[in-house]
C-alpha positions in Angstrom: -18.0 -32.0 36.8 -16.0 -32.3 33.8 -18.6 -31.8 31.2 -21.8 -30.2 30.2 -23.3 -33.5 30.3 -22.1 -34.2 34.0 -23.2 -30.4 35.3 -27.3 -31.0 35.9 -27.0 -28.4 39.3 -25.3 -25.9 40.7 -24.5 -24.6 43.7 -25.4 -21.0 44.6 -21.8 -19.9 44.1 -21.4 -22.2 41.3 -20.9 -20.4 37.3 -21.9 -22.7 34.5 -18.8 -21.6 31.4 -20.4 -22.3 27.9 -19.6 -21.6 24.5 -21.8 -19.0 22.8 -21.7 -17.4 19.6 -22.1 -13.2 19.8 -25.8 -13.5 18.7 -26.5 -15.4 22.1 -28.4 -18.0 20.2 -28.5 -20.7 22.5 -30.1 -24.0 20.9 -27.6 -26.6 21.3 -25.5 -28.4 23.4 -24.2 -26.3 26.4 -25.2 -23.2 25.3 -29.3 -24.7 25.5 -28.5 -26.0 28.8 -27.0 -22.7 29.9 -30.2 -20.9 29.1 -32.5 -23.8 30.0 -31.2 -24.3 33.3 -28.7 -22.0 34.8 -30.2 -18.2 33.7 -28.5 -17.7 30.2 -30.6 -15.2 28.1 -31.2 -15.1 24.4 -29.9 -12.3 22.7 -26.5 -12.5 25.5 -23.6 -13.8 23.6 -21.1 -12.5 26.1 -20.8 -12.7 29.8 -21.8 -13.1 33.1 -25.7 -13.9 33.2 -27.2 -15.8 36.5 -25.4 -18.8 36.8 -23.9 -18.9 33.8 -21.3 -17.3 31.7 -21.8 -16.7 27.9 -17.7 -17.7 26.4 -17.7 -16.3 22.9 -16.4 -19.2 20.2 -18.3 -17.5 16.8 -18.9 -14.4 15.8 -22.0 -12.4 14.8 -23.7 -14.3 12.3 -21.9 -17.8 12.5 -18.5 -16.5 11.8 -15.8 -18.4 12.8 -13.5 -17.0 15.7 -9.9 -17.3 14.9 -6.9 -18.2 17.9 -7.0 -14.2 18.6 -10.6 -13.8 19.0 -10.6 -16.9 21.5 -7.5 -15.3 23.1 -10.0 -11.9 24.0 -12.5 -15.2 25.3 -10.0 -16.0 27.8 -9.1 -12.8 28.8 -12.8 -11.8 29.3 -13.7 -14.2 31.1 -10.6 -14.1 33.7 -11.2 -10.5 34.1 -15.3 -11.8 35.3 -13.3 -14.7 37.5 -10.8 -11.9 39.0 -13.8 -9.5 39.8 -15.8 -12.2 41.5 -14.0 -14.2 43.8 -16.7 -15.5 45.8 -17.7 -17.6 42.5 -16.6 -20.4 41.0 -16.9 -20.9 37.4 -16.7 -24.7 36.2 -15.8 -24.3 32.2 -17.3 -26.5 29.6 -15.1 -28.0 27.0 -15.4 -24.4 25.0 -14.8 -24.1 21.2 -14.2 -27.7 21.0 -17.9 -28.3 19.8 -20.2 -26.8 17.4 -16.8 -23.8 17.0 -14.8 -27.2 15.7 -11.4 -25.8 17.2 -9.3 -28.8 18.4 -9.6 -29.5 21.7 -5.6 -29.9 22.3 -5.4 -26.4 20.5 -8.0 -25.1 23.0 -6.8 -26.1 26.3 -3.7 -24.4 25.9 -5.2 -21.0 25.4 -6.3 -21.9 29.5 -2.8 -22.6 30.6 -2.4 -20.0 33.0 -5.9 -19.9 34.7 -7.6 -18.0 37.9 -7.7 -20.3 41.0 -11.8 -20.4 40.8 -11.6 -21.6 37.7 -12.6 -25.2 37.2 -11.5 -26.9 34.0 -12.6 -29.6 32.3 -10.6 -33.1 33.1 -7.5 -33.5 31.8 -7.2 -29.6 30.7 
């Protein structure tokens, strides 16, 4: 489960971590999987939705999210881990796709992570 591509089911306590844009627009890559298969809604760019949780990587209309606004990311999306232990929320390579941050940049920003949070190989 180190990748979208890998991550086809989940278990009920199971939290599919995709990068969103604010606009929740998902069409592409994990983001369309999020709302095509695991309860992510249009119009949610941010957050805890079924079994899936929208991690912001652009802005309102397409605007790219600098190292600060991916910092908040994090930091929002701990604060969901903290507040639901009973989960487990597997994280997509985030930012590292249609965002184009680089993905050694990104993984840092996840050094210090919640224990039920599952990161992608080699992060």
């Amino acid at each position: 489960m180190n990748t979208s591509e890998t991550i086809t089911e989940l278990e009920p306590n199971q939290v599919f971590v995709f990068g969103s844009n604010l606009d929740g627009y998902h069409v592409g890559g994990a983001a369309k999987l999020a709302y095509d298969k695991f309860g992510a809604q249009m119009g949610v760019g941010e957050g805890l939705v079924g079994q899936s949780y929208a991690f912001p990587t652009i802005g309102r209309f397409g605007r790219t999210f600098i190292e600060q606004d991916l910092k908040e990311s994090v930091n929002g999306l701990y604060q969901c881990c903290r507040h639901n232990p009973d989960k487990t929320f597997l994280l997509t390579k985030v930012a590292c796709g249609i965002a184009g941050h680089d993905e050694s940049v990104i993984k840092q920003l996840f050094t210090e992570s919640p224990s039920n949070l599952v990161k992608p190989l080699n992060w």
